[in-house]
N, C-alpha and C positions, 0 to 999 in steps of 0.2 A: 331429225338429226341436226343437231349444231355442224355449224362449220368450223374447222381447223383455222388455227392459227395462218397468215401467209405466210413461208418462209423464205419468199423471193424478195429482198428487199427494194425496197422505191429507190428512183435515180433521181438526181438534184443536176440543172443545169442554169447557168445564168443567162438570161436573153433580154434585150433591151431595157436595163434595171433591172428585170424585175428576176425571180427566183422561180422555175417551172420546176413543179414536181411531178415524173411519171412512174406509172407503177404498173403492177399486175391486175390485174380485169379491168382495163380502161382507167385506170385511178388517173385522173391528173387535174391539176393544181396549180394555181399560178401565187405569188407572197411576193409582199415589199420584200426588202432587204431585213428590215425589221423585226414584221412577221418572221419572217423564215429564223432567224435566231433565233426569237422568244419559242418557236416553235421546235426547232431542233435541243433546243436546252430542256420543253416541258415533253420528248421525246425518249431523250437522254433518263431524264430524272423518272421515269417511270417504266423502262428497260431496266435502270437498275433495280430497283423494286421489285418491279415482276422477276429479275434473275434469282433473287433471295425467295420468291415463292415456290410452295410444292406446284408440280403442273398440273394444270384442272383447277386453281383452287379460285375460291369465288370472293367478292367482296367479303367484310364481316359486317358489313350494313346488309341484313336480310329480311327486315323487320316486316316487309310485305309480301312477302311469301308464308310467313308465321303468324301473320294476322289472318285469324278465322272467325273474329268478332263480327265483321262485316263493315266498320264504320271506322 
């Protein structure tokens, strides 16, 4: 059985510079200031994407599940 999506979202807090991320099942994370942007922006940008998607739905790179050639 695959696991579900989480839908408890992560919390963001700032501590001595740096950017801690905690989350659900033990998730946590430490990011420059940096990181933490570039990270929240490629975050963003793929939330929107997956919103535009049907749910369940999988890459359209499959090519290795369909390859039965062996090689």
């Amino acid at each position: 059985m695959t696991k579900q999506p989480e839908k408890i979202p992560a919390e963001a807090t700032a501590e001595h510079g740096e950017v801690m991320i905690d989350g659900p099942d033990g998730l946590a994370l430490s990011l420059t200031p940096d990181a933490a942007r570039q990270t929240a922006h490629s975050i963003d940008a793929a939330a929107r994407e997956a919103q535009d998607q049907p749910t369940g739905a999988m890459p359209s790179d499959n090519r290795r599940d369909s390859d039965t050639t062996g090689g």
